[in-house]
C-alpha positions as a LaTeX table, in Angstrom:
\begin{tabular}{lrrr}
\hline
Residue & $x$ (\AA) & $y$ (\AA) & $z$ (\AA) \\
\hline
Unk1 & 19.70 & $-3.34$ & 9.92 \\
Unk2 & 16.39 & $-3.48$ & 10.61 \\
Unk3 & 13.38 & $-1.38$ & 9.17 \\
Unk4 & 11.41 & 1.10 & 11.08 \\
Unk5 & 8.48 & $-1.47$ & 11.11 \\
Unk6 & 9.95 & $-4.14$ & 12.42 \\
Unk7 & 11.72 & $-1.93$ & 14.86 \\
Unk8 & 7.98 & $-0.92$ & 16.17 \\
Unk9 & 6.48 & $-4.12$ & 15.97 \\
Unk10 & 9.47 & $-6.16$ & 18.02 \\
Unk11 & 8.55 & $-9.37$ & 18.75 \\
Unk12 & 4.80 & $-9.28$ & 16.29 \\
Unk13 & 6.91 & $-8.71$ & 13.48 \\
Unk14 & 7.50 & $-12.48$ & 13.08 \\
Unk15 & 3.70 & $-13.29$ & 12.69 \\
Unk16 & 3.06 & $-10.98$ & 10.00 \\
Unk17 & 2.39 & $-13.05$ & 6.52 \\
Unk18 & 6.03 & $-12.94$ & 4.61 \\
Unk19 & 4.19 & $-10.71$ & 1.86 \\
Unk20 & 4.06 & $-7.99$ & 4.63 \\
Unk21 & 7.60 & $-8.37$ & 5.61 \\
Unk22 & 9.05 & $-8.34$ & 2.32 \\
Unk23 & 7.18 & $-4.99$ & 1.77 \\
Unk24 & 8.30 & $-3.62$ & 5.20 \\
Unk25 & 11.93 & $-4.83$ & 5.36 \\
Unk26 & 14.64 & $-2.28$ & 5.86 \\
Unk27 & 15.84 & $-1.44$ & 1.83 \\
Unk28 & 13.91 & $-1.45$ & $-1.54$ \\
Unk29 & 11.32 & $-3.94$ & $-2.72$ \\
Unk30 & 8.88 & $-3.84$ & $-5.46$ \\
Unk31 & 5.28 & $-5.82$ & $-5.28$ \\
Unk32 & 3.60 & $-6.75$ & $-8.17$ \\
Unk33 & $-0.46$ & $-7.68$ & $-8.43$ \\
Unk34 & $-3.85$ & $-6.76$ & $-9.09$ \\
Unk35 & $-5.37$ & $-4.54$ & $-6.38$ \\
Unk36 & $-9.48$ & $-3.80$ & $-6.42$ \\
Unk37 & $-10.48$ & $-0.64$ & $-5.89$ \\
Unk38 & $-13.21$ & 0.83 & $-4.03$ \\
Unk39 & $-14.92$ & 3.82 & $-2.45$ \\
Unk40 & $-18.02$ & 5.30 & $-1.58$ \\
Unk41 & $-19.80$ & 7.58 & $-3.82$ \\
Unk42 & $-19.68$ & 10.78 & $-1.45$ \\
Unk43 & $-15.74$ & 10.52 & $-1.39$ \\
Unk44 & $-15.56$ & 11.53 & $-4.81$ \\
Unk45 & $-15.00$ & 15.22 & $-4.72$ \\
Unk46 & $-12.11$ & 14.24 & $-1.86$ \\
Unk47 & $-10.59$ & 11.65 & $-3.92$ \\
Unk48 & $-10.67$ & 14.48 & $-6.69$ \\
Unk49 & $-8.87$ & 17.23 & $-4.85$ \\
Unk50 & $-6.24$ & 14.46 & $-3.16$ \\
Unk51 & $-5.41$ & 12.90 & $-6.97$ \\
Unk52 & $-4.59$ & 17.27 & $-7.88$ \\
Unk53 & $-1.19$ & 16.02 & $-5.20$ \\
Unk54 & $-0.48$ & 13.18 & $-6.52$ \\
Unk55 & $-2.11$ & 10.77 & $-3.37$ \\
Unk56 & $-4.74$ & 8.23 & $-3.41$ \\
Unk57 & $-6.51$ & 6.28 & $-6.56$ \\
Unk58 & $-9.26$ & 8.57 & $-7.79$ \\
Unk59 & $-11.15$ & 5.63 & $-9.97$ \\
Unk60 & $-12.89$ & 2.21 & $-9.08$ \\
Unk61 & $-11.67$ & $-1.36$ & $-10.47$ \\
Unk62 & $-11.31$ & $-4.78$ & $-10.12$ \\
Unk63 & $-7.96$ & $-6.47$ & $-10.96$ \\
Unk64 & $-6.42$ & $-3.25$ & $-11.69$ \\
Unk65 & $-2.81$ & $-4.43$ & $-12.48$ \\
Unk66 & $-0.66$ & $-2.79$ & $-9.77$ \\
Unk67 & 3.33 & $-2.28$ & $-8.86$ \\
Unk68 & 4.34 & $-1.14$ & $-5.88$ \\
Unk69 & 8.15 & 0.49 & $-5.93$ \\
Unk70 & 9.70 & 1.02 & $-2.18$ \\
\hline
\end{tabular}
């Protein structure tokens, strides 16, 4: 079966890097790294209210160890 993404992208899905289609194939798949992370100052107070529902990284970082669960 194939994913919704690959579904949209048809054809393009085969020249996406193979990082990108293990994260977008149809079923679960967790990625593990460092991510850096980084904003402007004035999106603070945003980043605030968004982290009060659980979305978005409200801090700055470099190498912050990451997993990603799908």
């Amino acid at each position: 079966m194939k994913s919704l993404m690959q579904q949209a992208l048809g054809a393009d899905w085969d020249r996406l890097p193979p990082a990108l289609q293990a994260h977008y194939r149809f079923g679960t798949s967790t990625d593990i790294g460092h991510l850096d992370i980084e904003f402007p100052r004035f999106m603070w107070p945003l980043l605030l209210l968004l982290r009060l529902v659980g979305a978005l990284v409200h801090r700055r970082g470099r190498g912050v160890a990451t997993r990603v669960e799908k």
